[in-house]
C-alpha positions in Angstrom: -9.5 -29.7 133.1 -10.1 -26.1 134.5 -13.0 -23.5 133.5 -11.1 -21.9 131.4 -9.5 -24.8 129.4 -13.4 -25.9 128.9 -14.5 -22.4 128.2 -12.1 -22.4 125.4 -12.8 -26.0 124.1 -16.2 -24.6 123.8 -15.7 -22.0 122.1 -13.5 -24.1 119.4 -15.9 -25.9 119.0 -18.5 -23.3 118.5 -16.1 -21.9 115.7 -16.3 -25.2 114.2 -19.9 -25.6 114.2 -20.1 -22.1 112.7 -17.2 -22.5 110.0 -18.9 -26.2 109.1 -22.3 -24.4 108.9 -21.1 -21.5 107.1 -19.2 -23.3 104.4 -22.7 -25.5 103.9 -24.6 -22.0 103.2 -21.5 -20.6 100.8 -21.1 -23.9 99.0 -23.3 -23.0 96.1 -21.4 -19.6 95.4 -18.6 -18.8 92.6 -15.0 -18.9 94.2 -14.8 -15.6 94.2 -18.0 -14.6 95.8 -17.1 -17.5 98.9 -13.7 -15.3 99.5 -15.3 -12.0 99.2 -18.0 -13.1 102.1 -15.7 -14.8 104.2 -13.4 -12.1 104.8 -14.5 -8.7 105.1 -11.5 -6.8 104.3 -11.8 -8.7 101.1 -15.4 -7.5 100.7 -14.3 -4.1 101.3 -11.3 -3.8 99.4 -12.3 -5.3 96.0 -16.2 -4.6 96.1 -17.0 -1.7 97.8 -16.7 2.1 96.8 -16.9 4.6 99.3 -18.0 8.3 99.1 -15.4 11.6 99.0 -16.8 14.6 99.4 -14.1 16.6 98.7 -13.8 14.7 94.9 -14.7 18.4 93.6 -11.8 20.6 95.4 -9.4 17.5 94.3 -10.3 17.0 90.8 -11.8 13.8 90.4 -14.4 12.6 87.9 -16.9 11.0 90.8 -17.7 11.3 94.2 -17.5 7.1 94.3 -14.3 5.4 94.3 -12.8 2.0 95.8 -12.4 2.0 99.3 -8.9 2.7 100.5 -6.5 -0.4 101.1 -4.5 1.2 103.7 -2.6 -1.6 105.8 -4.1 -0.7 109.3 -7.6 -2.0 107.8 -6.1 -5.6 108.5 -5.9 -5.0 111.8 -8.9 -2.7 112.4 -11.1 -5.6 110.5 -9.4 -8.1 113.0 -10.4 -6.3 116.1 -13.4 -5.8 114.5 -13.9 -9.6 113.9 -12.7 -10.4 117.9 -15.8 -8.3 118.6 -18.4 -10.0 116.4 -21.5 -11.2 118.4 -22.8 -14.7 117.8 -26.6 -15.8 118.6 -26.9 -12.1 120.3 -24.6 -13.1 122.9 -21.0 -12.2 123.1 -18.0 -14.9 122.9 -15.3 -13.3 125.0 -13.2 -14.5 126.7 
């Protein structure tokens, strides 16, 4: 087995340590809520509101409304994701 074919075993099983873990601190939350914080495209889509400025000039009743679910979020949330740091150190590869 090469470095990188360990590297990546290790960082599998990272991910499952971290999955397992995770799904320990979640258990005690509604369905919905364990969704909602697993993905955060989820959390953003359905449960956040973001602010327009402009809601005056464009006629609308509140400068709060739900954030946009434009399809390039998927992918900006995904690179987003490649790039999350674990323990304060990076898992690139």
């Amino acid at each position: 087995m090469d470095a990188i074919e360990r590297r990546l075993l290790r960082l599998e099983k990272h991910k499952a340590r971290e999955e397992d873990a995770q799904r320990r601190r979640n258990s005690g939350f509604s369905p919905w809520v364990q969704k909602a914080i697993q993905d955060p495209l989820i959390w953003t889509g359905r449960y956040t509101k973001t602010y327009n400025e402009h809601f005056e000039n464009e006629g609308r009743p509140s400068p709060m409304e739900p954030f946009p679910q434009y399809e390039y979020f998927k992918h900006a949330f995904e690179i987003m994701d490649l790039g999350r740091s674990h323990c304060g150190k990076s898992l690139a590869i």
